[in-house]
C-alpha positions as semicolon CSV with decimal commas, in nm:
position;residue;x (nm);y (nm);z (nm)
1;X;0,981;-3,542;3,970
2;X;1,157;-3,570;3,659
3;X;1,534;-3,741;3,646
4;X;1,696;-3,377;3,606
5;X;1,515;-3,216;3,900
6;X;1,603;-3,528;4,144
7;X;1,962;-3,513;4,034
8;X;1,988;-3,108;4,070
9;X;1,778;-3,144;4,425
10;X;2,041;-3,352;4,559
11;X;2,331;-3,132;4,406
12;X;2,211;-2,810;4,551
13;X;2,305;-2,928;4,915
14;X;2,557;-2,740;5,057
15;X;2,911;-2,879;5,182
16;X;2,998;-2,846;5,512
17;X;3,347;-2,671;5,439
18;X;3,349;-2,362;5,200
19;X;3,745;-2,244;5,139
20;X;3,703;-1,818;5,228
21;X;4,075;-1,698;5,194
22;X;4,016;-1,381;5,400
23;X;3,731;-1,206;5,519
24;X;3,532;-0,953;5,272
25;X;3,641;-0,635;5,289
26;X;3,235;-0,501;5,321
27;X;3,324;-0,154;5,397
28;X;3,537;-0,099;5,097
29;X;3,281;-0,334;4,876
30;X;2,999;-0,100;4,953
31;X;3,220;0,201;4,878
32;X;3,326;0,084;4,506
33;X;3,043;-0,106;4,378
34;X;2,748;0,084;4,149
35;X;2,415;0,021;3,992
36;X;2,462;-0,191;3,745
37;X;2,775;-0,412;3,821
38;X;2,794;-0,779;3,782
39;X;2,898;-0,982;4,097
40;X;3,095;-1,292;4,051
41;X;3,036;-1,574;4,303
42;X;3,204;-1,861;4,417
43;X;2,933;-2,101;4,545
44;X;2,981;-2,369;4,792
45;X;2,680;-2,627;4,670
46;X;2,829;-2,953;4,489
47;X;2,633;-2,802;4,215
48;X;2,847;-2,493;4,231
49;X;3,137;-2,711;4,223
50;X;3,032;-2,874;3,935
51;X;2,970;-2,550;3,755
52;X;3,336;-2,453;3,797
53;X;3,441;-2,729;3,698
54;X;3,238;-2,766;3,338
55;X;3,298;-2,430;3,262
56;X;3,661;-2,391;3,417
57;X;3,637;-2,087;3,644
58;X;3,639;-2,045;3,959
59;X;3,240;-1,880;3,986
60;X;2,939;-2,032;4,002
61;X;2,656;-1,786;4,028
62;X;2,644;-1,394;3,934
63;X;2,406;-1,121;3,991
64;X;2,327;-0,764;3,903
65;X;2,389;-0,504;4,152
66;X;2,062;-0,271;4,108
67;X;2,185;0,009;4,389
68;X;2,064;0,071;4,728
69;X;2,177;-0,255;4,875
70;X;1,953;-0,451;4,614
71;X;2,070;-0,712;4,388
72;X;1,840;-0,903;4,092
73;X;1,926;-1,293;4,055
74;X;1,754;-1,619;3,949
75;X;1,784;-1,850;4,244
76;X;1,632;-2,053;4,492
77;X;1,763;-1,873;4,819
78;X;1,514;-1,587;4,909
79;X;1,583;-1,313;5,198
80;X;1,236;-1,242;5,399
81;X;1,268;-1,005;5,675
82;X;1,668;-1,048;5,669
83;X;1,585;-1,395;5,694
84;X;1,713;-1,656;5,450
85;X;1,437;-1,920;5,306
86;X;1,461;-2,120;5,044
87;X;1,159;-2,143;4,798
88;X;1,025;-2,437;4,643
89;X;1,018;-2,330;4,293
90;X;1,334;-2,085;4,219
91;X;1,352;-1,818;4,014
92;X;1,422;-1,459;3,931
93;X;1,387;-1,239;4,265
94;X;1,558;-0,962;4,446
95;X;1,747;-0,938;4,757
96;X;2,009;-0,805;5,004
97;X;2,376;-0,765;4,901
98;X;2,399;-0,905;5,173
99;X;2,361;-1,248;5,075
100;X;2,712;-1,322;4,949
101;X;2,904;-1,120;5,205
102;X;3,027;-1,474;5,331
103;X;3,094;-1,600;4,969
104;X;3,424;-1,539;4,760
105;X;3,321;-1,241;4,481
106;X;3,454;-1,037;4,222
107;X;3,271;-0,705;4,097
108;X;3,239;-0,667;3,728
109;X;3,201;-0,321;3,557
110;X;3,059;-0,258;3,218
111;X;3,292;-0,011;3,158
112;X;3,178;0,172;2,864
113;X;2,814;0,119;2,875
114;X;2,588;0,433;2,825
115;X;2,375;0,620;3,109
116;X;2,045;0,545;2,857
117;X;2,136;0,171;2,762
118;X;2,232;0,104;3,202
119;X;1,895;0,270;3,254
120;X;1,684;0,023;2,999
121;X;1,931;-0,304;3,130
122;X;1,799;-0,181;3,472
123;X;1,454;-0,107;3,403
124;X;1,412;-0,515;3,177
125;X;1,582;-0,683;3,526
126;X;1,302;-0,573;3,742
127;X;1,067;-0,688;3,481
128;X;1,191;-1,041;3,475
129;X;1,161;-1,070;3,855
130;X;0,914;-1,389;3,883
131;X;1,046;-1,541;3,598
132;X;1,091;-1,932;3,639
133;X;1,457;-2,068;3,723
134;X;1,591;-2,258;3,395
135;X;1,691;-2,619;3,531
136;X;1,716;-2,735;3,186
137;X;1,969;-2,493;3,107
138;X;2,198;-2,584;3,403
139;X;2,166;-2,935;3,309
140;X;2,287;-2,890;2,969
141;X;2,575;-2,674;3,057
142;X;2,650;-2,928;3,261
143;X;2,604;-3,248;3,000
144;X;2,808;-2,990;2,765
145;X;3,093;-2,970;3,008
146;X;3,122;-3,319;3,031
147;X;3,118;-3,364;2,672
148;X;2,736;-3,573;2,635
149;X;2,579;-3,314;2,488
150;X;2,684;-3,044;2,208
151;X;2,494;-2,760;2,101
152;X;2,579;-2,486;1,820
153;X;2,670;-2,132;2,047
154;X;2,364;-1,928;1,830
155;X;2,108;-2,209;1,941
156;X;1,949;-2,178;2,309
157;X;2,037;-2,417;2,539
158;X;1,728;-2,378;2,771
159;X;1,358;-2,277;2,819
160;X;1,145;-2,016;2,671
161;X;1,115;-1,727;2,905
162;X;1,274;-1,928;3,184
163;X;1,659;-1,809;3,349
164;X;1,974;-1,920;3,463
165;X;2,191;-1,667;3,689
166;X;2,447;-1,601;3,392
167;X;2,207;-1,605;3,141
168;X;1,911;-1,357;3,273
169;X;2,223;-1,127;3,280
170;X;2,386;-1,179;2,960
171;X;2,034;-1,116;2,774
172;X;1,995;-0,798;2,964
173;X;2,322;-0,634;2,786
174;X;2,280;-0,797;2,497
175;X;1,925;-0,665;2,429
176;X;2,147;-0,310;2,490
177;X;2,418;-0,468;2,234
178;X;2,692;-0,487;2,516
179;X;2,922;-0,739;2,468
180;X;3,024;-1,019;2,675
181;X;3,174;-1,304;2,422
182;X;3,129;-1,196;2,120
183;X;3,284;-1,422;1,852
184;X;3,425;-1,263;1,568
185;X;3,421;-1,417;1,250
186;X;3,615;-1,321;0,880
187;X;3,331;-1,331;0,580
188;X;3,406;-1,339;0,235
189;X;3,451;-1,040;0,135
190;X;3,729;-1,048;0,430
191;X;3,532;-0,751;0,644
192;X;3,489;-0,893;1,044
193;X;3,137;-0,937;1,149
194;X;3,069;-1,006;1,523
195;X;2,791;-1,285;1,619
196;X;2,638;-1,295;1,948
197;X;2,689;-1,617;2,159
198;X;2,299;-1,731;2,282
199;X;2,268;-1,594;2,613
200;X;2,231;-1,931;2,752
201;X;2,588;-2,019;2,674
202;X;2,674;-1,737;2,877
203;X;2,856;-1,911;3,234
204;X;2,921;-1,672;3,521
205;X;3,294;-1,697;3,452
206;X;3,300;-1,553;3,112
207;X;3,195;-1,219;3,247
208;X;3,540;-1,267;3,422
209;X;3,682;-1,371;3,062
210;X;3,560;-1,115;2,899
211;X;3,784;-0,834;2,733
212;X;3,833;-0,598;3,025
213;X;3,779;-0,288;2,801
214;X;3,411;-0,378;2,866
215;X;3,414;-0,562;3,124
216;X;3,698;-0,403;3,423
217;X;3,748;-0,595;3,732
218;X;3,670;-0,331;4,034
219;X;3,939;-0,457;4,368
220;X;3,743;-0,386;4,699
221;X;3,952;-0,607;4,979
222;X;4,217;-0,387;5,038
223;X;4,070;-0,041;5,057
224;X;4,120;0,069;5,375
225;X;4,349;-0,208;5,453
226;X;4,615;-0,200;5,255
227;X;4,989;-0,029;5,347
228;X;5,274;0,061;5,119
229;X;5,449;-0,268;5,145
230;X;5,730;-0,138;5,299
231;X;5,513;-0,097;5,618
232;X;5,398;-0,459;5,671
233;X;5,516;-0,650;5,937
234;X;5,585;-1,026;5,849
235;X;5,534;-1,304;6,117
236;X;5,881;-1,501;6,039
């Protein structure tokens, strides 16, 4: 076992204490959310923290919501038979929604995205299910966030055909031409040209940075719940 596996099998323990404000609202999440939304999640692995840290957000890990109760993610925690296992080699696979019901999360909406490009983003995910996890590309966000390691944003930071979370996602709307971060640059002749950020520069936070005209933030926790606030009573 190389040096990078050892050190990211030791950082994908979980901590014994995860900080869950509030319960999830799963009644109003499964009323709002659609095919094709991105999930935000807030992991509770010290590699999660670590994440959040490096790439200053408060996620961690992401998926794409694929309807029915079914999500598409790269990761190493598999649901068999509504039990959890976790599988020796991760990588891309589908399960329950379920999953992060316990877990801090933010929904994600590509707002303007067409019915024919959400169809072909759908149609690549379940394609790439299999696909090896990309532990070289965590490890270099990671040596990037700490500043040991710099690499230019059109240049890959991982494996060929292997994925991180973030970045199995990001090259499924950009092979569409959605945007997440796109960085717009002035060329000579003073007309703005947009460049594509590699998809495995793409952290599970900047789908939470991104401009909200693509990208709208979809609340969940307080349908159902919530009263004018005129009507709540406040423990003094």
């Amino acid at each position: 076992m190389g040096l990078t596996n050892l050190i990211l099998k030791i950082l994908e323990k979980e901590r014994s204490k995860y900080a869950l404000p509030f319960e999830n609202n799963v009644e109003g999440f499964r009323k709002v959310i659609k095919t094709g939304d991105v999930v935000l999640v807030s992991g509770q692995s010290y590699i999660s923290g670590i994440i959040k840290i490096v790439t200053k957000s408060n996620w961690s890990h992401c998926f794409l919501y694929m309807g029915d109760g079914k999500i598409i993610e790269a990761d190493s925690i598999i649901y068999e038979s509504a039990e959890p296992r976790k599988v020796k080699n991760p990588r891309v696979m589908e399960n329950p929604v379920e999953k992060y019901f316990p877990y801090n999360i933010r929904i994600k909406r590509p707002e303007q995205i067409t019915e024919e490009h959400l169809k072909q983003v759908l149609a690549e995910a379940r394609n790439y299910v299999g696909k090896d996890y990309d532990k070289k590309n965590i490890a270099n966000f990671i040596w990037k966030g700490l500043g040991i390691k710099k690499f230019e944003f059109k240049k890959s930071m991982g494996s060929e055909d292997k994925y991180i979370c973030s970045a199995l996602i990001a090259k499924l709307f950009q092979n569409v031409g959605y945007p997440i971060l796109p960085d717009v640059a002035i060329v000579e002749d003073g007309k703005r040209s947009i460049k594509k950020i590699n998809y495995t520069h793409i952290a599970p936070g900047d789908f939470d940075l991104a401009s909200s005209q693509y990208w709208r933030t979809i609340p969940f926790q307080g349908i159902g719940r919530t009263k004018h606030y005129t009507e709540l009573i406040w423990d003094e």
